[in-house]
C-alpha positions as CSV (number, residue, x, y, z in Angstrom):
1,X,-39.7,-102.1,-40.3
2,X,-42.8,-103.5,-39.2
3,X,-45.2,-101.0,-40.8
4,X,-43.5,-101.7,-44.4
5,X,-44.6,-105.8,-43.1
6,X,-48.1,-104.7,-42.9
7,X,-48.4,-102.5,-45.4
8,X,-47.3,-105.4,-47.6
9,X,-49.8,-107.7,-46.2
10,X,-52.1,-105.6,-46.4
11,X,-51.3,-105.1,-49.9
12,X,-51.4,-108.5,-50.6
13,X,-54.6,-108.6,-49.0
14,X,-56.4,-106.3,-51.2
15,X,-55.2,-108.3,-54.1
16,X,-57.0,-111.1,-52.2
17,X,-59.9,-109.0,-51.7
18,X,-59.8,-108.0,-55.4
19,X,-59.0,-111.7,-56.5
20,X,-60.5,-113.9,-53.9
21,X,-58.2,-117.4,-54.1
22,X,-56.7,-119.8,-51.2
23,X,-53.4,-118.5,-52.9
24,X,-52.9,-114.7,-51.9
25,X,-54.3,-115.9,-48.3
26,X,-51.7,-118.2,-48.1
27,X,-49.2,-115.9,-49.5
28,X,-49.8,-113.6,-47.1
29,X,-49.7,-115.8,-44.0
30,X,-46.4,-116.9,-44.9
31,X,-45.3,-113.9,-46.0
32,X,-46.4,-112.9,-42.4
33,X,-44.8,-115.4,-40.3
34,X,-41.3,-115.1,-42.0
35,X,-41.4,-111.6,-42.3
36,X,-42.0,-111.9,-38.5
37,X,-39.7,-114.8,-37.4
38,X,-36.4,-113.7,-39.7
39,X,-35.3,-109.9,-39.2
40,X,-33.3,-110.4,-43.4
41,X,-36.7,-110.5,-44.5
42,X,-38.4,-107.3,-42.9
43,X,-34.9,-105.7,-44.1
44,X,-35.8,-107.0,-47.5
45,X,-39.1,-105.7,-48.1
46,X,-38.2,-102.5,-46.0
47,X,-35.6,-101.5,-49.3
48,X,-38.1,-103.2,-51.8
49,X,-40.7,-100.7,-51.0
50,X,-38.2,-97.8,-50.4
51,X,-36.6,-98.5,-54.2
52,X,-40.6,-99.0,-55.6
53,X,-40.9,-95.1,-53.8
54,X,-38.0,-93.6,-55.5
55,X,-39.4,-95.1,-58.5
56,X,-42.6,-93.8,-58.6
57,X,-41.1,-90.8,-57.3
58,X,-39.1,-90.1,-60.2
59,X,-42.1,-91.2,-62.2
60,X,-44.2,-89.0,-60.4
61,X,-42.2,-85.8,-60.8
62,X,-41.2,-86.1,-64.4
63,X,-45.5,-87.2,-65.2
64,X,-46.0,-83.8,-63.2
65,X,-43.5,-81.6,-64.8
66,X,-44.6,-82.7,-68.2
67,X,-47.7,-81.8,-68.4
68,X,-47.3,-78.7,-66.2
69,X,-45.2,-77.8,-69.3
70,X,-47.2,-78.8,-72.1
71,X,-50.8,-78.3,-70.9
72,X,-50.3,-74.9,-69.0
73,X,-47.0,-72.9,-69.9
74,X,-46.8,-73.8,-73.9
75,X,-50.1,-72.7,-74.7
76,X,-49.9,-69.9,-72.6
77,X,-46.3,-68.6,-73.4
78,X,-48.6,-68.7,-77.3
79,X,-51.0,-66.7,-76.4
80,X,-49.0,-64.2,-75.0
81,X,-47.0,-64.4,-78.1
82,X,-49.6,-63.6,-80.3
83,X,-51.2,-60.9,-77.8
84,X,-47.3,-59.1,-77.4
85,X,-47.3,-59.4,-81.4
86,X,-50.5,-57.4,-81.6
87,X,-49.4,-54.6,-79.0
88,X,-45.9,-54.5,-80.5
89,X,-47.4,-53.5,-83.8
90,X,-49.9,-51.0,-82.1
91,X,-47.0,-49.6,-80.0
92,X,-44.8,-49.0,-83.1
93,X,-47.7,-47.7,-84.8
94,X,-48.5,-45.2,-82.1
95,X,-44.5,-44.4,-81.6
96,X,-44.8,-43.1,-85.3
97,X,-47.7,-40.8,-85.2
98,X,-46.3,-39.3,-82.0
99,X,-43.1,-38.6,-83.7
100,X,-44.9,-37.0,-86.7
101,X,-47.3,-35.3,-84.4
102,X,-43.9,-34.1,-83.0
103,X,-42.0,-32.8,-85.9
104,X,-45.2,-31.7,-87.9
């Protein structure tokens, strides 16, 4: 529970960095000494950040499958349409002047 604490802080802290005012300092101290001194509050943040993870999670993995399916398999399942086309035709083609070479 504790790391979730100071991964918040620290959190907060980079917005501080980012954003220098008295605020997020102060934010963060108090976020520090009640998240220290009352357990409800780690518990708190501890299912805050785990809900923000399945979140981005879900985020994550339909972002990923998306463009795994529209950038790489769409235009390739194209091109081989249009290459299996071309040696669909040829194979017919050659199909036929076997079977005439055959009968003739």
């Amino acid at each position: 529970m504790f790391k979730e604490v100071l991964l918040s802080i620290l959190l907060i802290l980079l917005i501080g960095y980012f954003y220098p005012t008295k605020e997020v300092i102060i934010i963060a101290a108090l976020f520090l000494i009640c998240s220290l001194a009352f357990e409800i509050i780690r518990y708190i943040n501890f299912y805050l950040w785990k809900y923000i993870n399945l979140v981005m999670e879900a985020i994550g993995n339909t972002l990923l499958l998306g463009v795994l399916f529209f950038i790489i398999i769409t235009p390739l399942s194209i091109i081989s349409r249009l290459f299996s086309k071309k040696n669909q035709s040829s194979i017919v083609k050659s199909t036929d002047l076997n079977d005439l070479q055959k009968m003739g």
